[in-house]
C-alpha positions, 0 to 999 in steps of 0.5 A, spaced: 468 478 490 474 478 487 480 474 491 483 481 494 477 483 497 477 476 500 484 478 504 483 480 512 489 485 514 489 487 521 491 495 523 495 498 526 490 499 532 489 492 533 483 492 529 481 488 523 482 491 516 478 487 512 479 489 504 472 487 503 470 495 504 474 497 498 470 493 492 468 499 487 473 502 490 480 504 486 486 503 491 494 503 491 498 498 495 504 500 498 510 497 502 511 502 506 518 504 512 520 509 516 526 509 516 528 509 509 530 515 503 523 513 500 520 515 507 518 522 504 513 519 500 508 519 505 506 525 505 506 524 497 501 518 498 497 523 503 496 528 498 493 523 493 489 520 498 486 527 500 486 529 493 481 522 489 478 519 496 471 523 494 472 520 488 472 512 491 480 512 491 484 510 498 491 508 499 493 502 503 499 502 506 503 495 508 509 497 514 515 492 512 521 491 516 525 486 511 528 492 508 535 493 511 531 493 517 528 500 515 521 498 519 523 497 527 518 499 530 512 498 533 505 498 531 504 504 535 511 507 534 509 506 526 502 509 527 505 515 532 510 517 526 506 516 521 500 521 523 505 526 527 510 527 521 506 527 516 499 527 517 497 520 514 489 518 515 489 513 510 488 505 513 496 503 515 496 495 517 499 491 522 507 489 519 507 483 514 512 480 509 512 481 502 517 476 500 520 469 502 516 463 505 513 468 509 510 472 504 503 474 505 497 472 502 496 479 499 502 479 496 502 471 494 496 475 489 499 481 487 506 480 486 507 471 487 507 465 481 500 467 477 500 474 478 500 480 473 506 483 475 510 478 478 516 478 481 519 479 488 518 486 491 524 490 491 525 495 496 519 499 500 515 503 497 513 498 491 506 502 489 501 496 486 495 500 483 488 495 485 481 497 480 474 497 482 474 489 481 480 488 485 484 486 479 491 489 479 491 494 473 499 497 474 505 496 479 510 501 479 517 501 482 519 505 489 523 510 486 516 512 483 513 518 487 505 519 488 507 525 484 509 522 478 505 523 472 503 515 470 501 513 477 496 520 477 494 517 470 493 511 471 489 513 478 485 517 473 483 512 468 481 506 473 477 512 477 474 514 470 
């Protein structure tokens, strides 16, 4: 199992969110905040999720609040707000940090020293696109939309 798979999240209900299920699967790690411009993009990172999970494809999206303090909620607020204005179904963790000391081990493996794409995250929504074997395959940038044409690409090629 790769390092990703190793990793062990907690959702937002509390429960365990290991990533271990996700092996073989293609997944895009997203930062994720309610209260941002980006915030829209929900319902874009859903549609995805609907349109390729049948084909092994999940979005997993990382609640953080070190944006302008763009994530304020509870856990149960987030889940709350997620699923009532735009129908999210795809697995939501509890709130973690992706910069500074405190930065998660996922996001020490996706964007810290020795990693593909390093470098701090930017803002919320900074999309890491994870391969079957759970080797980072792309990152793009928070004002990529689920939409755009790259994101779908590369999802297609790393489901291919």
């Amino acid at each position: 199992m790769s390092a990703f798979h190793d990793i062990n999240l907690h959702a937002l209900d509390g429960q365990d969110l290991s990533l271990a299920p996700f092996k073989g699967q293609v997944v895009l790690v997203v930062n994720v905040a309610s209260k941002c411009g980006l915030t829209p993009q929900y319902a874009g990172l859903e549609n995805l999720y609907q349109q390729y999970r049948d084909r092994g494809f999940s979005v997993l999206g990382l609640p953080c609040n070190q944006f302008a303090g763009q994530e304020p909620g509870t856990e149960e607020e987030i889940r709350e707000f997620c699923s009532l204005n735009y129908g999210v179904t795809f697995p939501l963790s509890s709130k973690l940090e992706v910069n500074g000391p405190g930065r998660h081990p996922l996001y020490r493996l996706l964007a810290g020293e020795g990693a593909e794409f390093p470098g701090d995250i930017t803002w919320n929504f900074e999309k890491f696109l994870v391969g079957k074997d759970g080797r980072v395959l792309a990152r793009f940038s928070p004002r990529t939309a689920p939409d755009d044409a790259a994101l779908i690409q590369a999802i297609e090629k790393a489901l291919a």
